[in-house]
C-alpha positions in Angstrom: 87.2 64.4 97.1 89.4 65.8 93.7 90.3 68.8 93.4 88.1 71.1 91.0 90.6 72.2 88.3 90.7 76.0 89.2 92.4 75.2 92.5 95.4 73.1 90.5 96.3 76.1 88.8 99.7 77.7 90.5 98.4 80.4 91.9 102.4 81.4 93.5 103.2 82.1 89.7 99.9 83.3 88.2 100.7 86.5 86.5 97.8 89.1 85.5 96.6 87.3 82.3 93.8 85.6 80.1 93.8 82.0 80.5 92.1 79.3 79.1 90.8 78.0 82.2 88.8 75.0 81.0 86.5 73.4 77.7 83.7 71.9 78.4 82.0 69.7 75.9 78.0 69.6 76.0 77.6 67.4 73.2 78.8 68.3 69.8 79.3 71.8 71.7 82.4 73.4 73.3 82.2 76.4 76.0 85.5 77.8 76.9 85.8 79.2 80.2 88.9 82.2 80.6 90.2 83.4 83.5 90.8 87.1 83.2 93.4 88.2 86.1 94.1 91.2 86.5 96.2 91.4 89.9 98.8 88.8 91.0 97.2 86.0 93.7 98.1 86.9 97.1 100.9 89.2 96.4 99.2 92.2 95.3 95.3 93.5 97.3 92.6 91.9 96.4 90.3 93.7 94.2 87.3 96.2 96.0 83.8 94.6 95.6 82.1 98.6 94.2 85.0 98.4 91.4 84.4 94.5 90.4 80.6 95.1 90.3 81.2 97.9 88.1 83.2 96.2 85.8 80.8 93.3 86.1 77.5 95.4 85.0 79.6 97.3 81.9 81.4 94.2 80.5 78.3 91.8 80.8 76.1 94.7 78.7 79.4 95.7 76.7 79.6 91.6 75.3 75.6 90.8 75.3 75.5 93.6 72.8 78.4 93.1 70.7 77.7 92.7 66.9 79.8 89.3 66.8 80.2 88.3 70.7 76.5 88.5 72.4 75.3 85.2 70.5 78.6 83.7 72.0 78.4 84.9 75.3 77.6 82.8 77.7 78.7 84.3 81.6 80.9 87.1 82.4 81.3 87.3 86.7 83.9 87.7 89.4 86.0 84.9 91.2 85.5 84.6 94.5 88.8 85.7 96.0 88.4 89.8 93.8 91.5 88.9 91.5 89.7 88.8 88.6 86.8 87.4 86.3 85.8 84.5 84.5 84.1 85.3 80.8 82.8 81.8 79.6 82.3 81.6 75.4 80.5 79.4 72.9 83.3 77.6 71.0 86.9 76.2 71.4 88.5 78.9 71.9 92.3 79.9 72.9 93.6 83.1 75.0 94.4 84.8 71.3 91.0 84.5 70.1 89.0 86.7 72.6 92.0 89.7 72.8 90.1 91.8 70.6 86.6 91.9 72.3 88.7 92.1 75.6 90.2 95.2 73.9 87.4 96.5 72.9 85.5 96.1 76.3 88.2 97.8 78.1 87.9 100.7 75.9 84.3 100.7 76.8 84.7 100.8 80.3 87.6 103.7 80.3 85.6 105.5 78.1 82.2 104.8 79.9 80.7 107.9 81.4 77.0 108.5 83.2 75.3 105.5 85.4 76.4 102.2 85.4 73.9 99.9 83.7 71.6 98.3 85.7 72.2 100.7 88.5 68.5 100.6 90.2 67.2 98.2 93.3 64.5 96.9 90.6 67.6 95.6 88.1 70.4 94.9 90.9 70.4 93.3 94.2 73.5 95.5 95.4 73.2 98.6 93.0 74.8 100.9 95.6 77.8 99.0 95.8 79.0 100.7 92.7 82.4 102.9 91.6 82.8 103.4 88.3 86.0 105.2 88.8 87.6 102.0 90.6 86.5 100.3 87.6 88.0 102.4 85.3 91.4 102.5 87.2 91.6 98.3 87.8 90.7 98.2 84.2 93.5 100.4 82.9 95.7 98.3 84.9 94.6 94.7 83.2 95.2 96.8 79.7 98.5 97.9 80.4 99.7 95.0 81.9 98.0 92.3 79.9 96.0 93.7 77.1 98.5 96.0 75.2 101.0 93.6 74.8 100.1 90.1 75.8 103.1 88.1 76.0 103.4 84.2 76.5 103.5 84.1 80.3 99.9 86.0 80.7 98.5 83.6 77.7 99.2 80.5 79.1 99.0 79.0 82.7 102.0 78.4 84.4 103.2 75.4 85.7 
């Protein structure tokens, strides 16, 4: 059996970063798939599951109602293993194309006070497992490291 292309990826190297992760062509379409680390593969913890679903529920309503991203957005969810997410675009896109709506959705979630959307057992199937405050603080942390000055190495995969 191959290898699905996520697990080709040097993980040993993989710095906090957006990444083109892979294009997928649906016709004459393109979705671009990015993978949004934000702490370093098995070096640094894992990411808490309250603090990824927060960040899951605010960027997924942050981007579905963005003037110029909702039409374009096509997933926003965690990976499996709490290092990040993977956001997943209408277009053929590159790592400098989406910094500004990633920008802008961090913003959002610092800035975000009151209940998390979607916080209700009608609208979520784990709404207690919330923290907005974890959110906020792993979300500073990708915008520091990543989002206020993206450099080469967190744009690009390595090899």
């Amino acid at each position: 059996m191959n290898k699905i292309a996520s697990f080709t990826v040097n993980h040993l190297n993989l710095l906090p970063g957006v990444y083109v992760s892979r294009r997928d062509y649906i016709g004459s379409e393109v979705v671009t798939t990015f993978d949004l680390r934000f702490t370093r593969p098995n070096l640094e913890p894992p990411m808490d599951n309250p603090g990824i679903h927060s960040i899951e529920h605010l960027v997924a309503t942050f981007l579905r109602n963005h003037p110029v991203w909702s039409d374009k957005t096509i997933y926003f969810g965690p990976m499996g293993c709490r290092t990040g997410f993977y956001v997943i675009f209408a277009g053929e896109l590159n790592s400098e194309d989406i910094l500004d709506v990633l920008r802008e959705a961090a913003d959002f979630v610092l800035s975000y006070e009151g209940e998390i959307p979607g916080y209700s057992p009608r609208d979520c199937g784990n709404y207690l497992d919330n923290n907005l405050k974890l959110a906020q603080i792993y979300m500073d942390k990708f915008k520091r490291e990543v989002l206020d000055n993206p450099t080469p190495d967190r744009l690009t995969y390595p090899e």
